[in-house]
N, C-alpha and C positions, 0 to 999 in steps of 0.2 A: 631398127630398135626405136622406144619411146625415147624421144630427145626433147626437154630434160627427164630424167627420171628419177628417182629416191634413190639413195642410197645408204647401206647400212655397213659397219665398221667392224670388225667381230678382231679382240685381244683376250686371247687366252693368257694367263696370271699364275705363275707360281711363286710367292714369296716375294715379290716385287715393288712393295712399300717405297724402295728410293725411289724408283722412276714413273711411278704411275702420275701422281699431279703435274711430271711437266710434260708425260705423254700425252693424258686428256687435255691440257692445256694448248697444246700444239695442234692435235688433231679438233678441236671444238674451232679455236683462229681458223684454221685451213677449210673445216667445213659451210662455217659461215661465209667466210668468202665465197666459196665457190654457189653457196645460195643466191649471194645476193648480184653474183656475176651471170646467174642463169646457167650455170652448167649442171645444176641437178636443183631436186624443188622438193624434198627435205634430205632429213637424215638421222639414223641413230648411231650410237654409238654402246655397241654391248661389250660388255666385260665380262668373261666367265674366269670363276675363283675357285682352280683347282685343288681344293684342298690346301690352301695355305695357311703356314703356323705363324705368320707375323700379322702383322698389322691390311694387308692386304686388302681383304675383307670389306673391312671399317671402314678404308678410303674409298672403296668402291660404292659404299651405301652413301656417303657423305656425298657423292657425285650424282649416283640418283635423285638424293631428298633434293636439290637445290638444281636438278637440269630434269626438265622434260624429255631431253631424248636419249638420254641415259638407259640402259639396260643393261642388269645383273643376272647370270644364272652363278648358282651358286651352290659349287657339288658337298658331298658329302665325305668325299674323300680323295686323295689324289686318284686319279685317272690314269693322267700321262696327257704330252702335248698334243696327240694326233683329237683323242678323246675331245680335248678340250678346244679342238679346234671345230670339229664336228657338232656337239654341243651348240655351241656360238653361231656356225652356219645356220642349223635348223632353228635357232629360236629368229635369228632376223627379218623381218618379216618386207624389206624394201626390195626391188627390181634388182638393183644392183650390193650385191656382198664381196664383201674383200675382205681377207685376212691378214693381218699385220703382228709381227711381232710384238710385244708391251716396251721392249726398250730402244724402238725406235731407232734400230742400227739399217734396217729396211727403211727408204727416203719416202715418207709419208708425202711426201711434194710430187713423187713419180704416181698418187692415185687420179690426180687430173689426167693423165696422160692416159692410163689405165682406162677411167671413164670415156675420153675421147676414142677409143679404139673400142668399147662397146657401141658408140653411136655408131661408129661404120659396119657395126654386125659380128662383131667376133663375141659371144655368150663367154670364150674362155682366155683369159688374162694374165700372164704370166710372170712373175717381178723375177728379172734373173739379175745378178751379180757380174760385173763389168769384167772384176777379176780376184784374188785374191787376197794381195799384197798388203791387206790391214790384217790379217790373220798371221798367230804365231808358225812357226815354224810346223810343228808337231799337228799342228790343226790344220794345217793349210795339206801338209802330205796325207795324212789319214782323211781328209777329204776328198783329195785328188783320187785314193787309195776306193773310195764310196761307190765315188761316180765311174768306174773303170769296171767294180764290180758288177754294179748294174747295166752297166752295157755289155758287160760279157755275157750275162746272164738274157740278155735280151727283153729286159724288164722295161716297158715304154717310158720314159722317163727325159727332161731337158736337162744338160748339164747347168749345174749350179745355179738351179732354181730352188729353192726352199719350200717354203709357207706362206710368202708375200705372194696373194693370185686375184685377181677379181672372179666372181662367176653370178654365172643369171641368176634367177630365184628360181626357173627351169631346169636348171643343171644341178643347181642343190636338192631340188624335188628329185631329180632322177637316185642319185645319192642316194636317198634314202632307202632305196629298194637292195642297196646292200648289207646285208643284214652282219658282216663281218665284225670281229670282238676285235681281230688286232687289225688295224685300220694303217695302209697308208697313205695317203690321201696323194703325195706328189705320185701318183700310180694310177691310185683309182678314179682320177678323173679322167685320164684317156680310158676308162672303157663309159665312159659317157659321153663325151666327146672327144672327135678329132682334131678340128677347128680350131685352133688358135694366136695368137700374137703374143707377143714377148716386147716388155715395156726393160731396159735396162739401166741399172742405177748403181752407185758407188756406195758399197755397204761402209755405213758410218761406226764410229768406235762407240762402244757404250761408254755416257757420260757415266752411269753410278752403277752402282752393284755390282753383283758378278753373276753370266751368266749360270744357268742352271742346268743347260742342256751340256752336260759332260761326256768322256770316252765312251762310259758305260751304256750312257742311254743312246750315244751314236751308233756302237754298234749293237743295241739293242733293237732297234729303230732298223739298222743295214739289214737284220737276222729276218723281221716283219717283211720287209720290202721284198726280200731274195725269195724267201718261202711264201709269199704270198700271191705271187705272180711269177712264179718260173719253175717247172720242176726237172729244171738243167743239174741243180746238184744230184738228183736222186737217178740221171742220165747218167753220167760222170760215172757217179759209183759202178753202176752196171759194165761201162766201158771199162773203167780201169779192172774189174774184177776178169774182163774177157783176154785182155793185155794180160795179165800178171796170169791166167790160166794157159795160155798161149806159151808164154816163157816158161810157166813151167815144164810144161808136154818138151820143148825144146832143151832145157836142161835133164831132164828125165833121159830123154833116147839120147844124151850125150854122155851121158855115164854110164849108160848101159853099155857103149858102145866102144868107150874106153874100158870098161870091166872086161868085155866078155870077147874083145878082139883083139885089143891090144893087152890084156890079162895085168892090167894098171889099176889102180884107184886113183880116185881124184882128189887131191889133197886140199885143205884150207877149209879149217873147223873157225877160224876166224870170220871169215866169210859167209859161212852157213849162217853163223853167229847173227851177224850184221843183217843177213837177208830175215832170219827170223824176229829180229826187231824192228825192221823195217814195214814186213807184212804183219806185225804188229800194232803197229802204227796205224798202217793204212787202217785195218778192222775197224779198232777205235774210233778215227776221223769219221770212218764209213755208219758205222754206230751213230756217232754223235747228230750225222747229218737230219739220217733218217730218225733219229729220236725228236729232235726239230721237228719235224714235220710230223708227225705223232702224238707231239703235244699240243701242236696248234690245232689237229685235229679233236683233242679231247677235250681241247678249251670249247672248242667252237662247237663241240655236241655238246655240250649242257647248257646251251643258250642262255647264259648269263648277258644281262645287258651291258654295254661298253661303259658305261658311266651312269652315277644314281645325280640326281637334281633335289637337291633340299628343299630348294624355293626360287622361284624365277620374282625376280622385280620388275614390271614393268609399269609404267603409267596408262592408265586407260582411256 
């Protein structure tokens, strides 16, 4: 790899007004350093502004008018975080891209490190989490909960990697060639590359705000990931449907056989009960699965673009 080489910054933005001036503030310090120490020979720093209703915005232009290496895309409505992290990658235009969270709970100090493991050749860089232990209770289980599923599912994936990643300006080129609406990106980078390193760091507590990314959108986000790369749930279904036909063929010749040779019925309407809400049940799950997958097929035939761009700011 080119040693030194540019590097570009990409924070996607939802509502983020507390933390954004001592994010930029933090990562402009760290970037200049690392300039004037030779370990990369420039840099921007892009901000994409998901559709935010606060002040967001405002601060991000305020950061452009007065920094040159400042860059704003700036959508037209929310997206969602994968959208907006996509976005940020293809507008950066330096060797080296990384994406970082906006509140800095990902150790912006762990991208020198990150850089240094691009010089030795690794195009793909991975910021993973040491362990959990700043996370509350309910967040830390439904995470644990995340990552279990995606490895049952056999979805290529590092545990407790996020959204903190360096990747080449190669690797984001190839990216592009996937035309998908619901994007998961910690996925869709291994079918671009296989290659990679893992930089590890102690996820820090957010100084301000609260984050945005909630239950909902976690497992809105699990739902993308699972149906986008595994079609083990729509396995499943099939299996369990040959099981539960099995059993029945077996309960069938077992009443016949009490009927018609031991001249008995088989008793327990509670039980029938129970089996009949049970394979109730399952239909529905079995429904829901494949309606999932149904829908993201119908999203993705009307080739709707993942995200609209009002106006990109850059300095020329």
């Amino acid at each position: 790899m080119n040693c030194p080489a540019s590097l570009s910054i990409v924070i996607p933005c939802y509502d983020e007004e507390e933390v954004l001036p001592s994010t930029y503030a933090r990562l402009k310090e760290l970037c200049l350093g690392w300039v004037n120490a030779g370990k990369i020979t420039e840099y921007e720093i892009v901000f994409v502004n998901d559709g935010s209703t606060d002040k967001t915005f405002d601060i991000m232009r305020g950061f452009f008018e007065s920094d040159q290496n400042v860059v704003v895309v700036d959508f037209r409505k929310n997206f969602g975080f994968q959208s907006a992290i996509s976005a940020g990658l293809y507008a950066a235009k330096n060797e080296m891209i990384v994406s970082i969270d906006s509140d800095l709970q990902n150790d912006p100090e762990k991208i020198a490190e990150m850089v240094a493991k691009y010089y030795e050749g690794y195009e793909m860089v991975l910021g993973v989490r040491k362990d959990r232990a700043a996370d509350k209770f309910f967040k830390r289980i439904t995470a644990q909960l995340f990552y279990k599923l995606v490895s049952f599912f056999g979805i290529p994936s590092v545990y407790n990697h996020a959204d903190f990643r360096l990747l080449s300006r190669d690797i984001v080129a190839e990216l592009k060639n996937f035309p998908e609406r619901a994007r998961y990106l910690r996925s869709l980078i291994f079918s671009v590359e296989s290659k990679y390193a893992c930089v590890y760091y102690e996820c820090r507590a957010r100084a301000l705000g609260r984050s945005k990314f909630n239950f909902s959108k976690m497992v809105s986000l699990a739902i993308d990931g699972i149906t986008s790369f595994s079609a083990t749930p729509i396995r499943l279904i099939s299996l369990l449907g040959i099981v539960m036909f099995l059993f029945s063929i077996i309960g069938l010749v077992y009443t016949l056989c009490v009927r018609f040779f031991l001249q008995a019925v088989v008793p327990g309407w509670a039980s029938v009960l129970l089996i009949i809400l049970f394979l109730g049940g399952i239909q529905n799950l079995s429904l829901g699965v494949i309606g999932e997958y149904l829908s993201k097929l119908y999203l993705e035939a009307k080739q709707r673009p993942p995200y609209i761009i009002r106006r990109e700011y850059r300095h020329k």
